[in-house]
TORKOL-4160 file (C-alpha; in steps of 0.2 Angstrom, whole numbers, padded with zeros to 4 digits, m for minus):
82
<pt num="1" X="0000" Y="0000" Z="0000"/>
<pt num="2" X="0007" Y="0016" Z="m0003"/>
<pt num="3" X="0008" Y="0030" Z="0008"/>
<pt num="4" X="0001" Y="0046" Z="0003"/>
<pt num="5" X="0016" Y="0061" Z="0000"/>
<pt num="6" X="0010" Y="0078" Z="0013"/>
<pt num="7" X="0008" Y="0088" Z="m0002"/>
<pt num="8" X="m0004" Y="0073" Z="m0009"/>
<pt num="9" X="m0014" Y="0073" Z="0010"/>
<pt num="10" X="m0013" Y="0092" Z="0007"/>
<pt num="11" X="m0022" Y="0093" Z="m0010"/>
<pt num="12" X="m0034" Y="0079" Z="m0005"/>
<pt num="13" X="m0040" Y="0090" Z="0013"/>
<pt num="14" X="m0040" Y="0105" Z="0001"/>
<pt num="15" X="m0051" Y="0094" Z="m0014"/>
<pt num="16" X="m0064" Y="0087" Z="m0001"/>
<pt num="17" X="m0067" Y="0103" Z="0009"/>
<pt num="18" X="m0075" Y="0109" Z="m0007"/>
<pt num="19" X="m0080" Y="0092" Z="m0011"/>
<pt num="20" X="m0091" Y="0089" Z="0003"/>
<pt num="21" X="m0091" Y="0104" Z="0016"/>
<pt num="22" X="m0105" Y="0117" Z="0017"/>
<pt num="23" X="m0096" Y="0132" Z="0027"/>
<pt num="24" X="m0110" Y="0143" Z="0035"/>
<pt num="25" X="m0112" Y="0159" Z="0030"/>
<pt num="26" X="m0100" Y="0156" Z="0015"/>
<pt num="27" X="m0104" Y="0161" Z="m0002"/>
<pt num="28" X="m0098" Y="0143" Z="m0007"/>
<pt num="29" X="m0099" Y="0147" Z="m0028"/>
<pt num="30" X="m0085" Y="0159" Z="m0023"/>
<pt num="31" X="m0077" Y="0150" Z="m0010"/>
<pt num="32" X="m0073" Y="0135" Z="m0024"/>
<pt num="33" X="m0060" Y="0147" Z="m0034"/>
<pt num="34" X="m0052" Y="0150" Z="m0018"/>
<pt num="35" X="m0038" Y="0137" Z="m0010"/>
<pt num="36" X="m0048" Y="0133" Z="0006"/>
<pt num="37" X="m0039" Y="0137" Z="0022"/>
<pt num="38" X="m0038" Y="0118" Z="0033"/>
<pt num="39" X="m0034" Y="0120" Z="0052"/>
<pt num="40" X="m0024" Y="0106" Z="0055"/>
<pt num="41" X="m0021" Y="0112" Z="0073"/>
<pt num="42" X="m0024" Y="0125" Z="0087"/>
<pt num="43" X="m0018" Y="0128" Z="0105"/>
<pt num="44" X="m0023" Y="0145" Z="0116"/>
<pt num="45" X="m0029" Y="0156" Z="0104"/>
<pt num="46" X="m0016" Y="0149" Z="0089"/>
<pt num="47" X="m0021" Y="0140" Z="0076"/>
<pt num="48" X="m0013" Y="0130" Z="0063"/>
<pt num="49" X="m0014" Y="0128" Z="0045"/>
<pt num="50" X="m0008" Y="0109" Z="0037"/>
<pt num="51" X="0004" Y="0119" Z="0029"/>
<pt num="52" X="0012" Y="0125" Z="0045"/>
<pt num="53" X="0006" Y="0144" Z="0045"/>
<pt num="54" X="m0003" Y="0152" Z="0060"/>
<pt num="55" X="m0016" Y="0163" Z="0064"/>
<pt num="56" X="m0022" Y="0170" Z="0079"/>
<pt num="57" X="m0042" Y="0165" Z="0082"/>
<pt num="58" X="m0051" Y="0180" Z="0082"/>
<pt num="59" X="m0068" Y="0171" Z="0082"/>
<pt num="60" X="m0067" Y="0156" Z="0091"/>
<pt num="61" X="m0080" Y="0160" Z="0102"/>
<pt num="62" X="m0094" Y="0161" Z="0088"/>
<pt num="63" X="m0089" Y="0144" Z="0084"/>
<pt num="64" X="m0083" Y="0135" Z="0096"/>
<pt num="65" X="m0080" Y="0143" Z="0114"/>
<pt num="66" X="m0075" Y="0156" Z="0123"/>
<pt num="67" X="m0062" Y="0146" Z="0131"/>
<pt num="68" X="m0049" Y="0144" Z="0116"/>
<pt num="69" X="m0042" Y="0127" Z="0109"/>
<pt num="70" X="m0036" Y="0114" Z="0119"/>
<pt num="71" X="m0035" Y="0119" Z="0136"/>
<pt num="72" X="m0029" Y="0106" Z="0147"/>
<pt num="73" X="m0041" Y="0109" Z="0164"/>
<pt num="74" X="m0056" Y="0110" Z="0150"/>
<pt num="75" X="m0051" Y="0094" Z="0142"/>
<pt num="76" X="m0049" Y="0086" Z="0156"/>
<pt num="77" X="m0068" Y="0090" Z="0164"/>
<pt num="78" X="m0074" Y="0086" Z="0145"/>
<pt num="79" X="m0067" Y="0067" Z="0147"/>
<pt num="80" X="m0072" Y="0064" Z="0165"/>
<pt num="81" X="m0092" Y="0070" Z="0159"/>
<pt num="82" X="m0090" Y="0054" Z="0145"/>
């Protein structure tokens, strides 16, 4: 079986995104000329792009939390609730 290059993974995230995901509030016709942006990771208020750039979340707490990414007290009370 062969393994898939990064830049092979990359293109496929990239391909699929506009594939198969809606984004909310997204013009998606114009959003499919565009490379789509792929968090791959965050931490604090950093996110990570798969190809290694960061950002600083400005939004997070419209989509996600208030609380930032992968805090390690918040995880920790998110396991013990499953």
């Amino acid at each position: 079986m062969k393994m898939e290059t990064i830049e092979e993974r990359n293109k496929n995230l990239e391909r699929d995104d506009t594939r198969y995901i809606w984004h909310p509030f997204t013009q998606m016709q114009d959003y499919a000329k565009e490379t789509p942006l792929i968090v791959e990771e965050g931490y604090g208020c950093i996110l990570k792009d798969i190809y290694g750039n960061e950002y600083i979340d400005g939004v997070s707490s419209l989509w996600t939390n208030v609380h930032g990414h992968r805090k390690e007290k918040l995880d920790l009370a998110i396991n013990k609730t499953f």
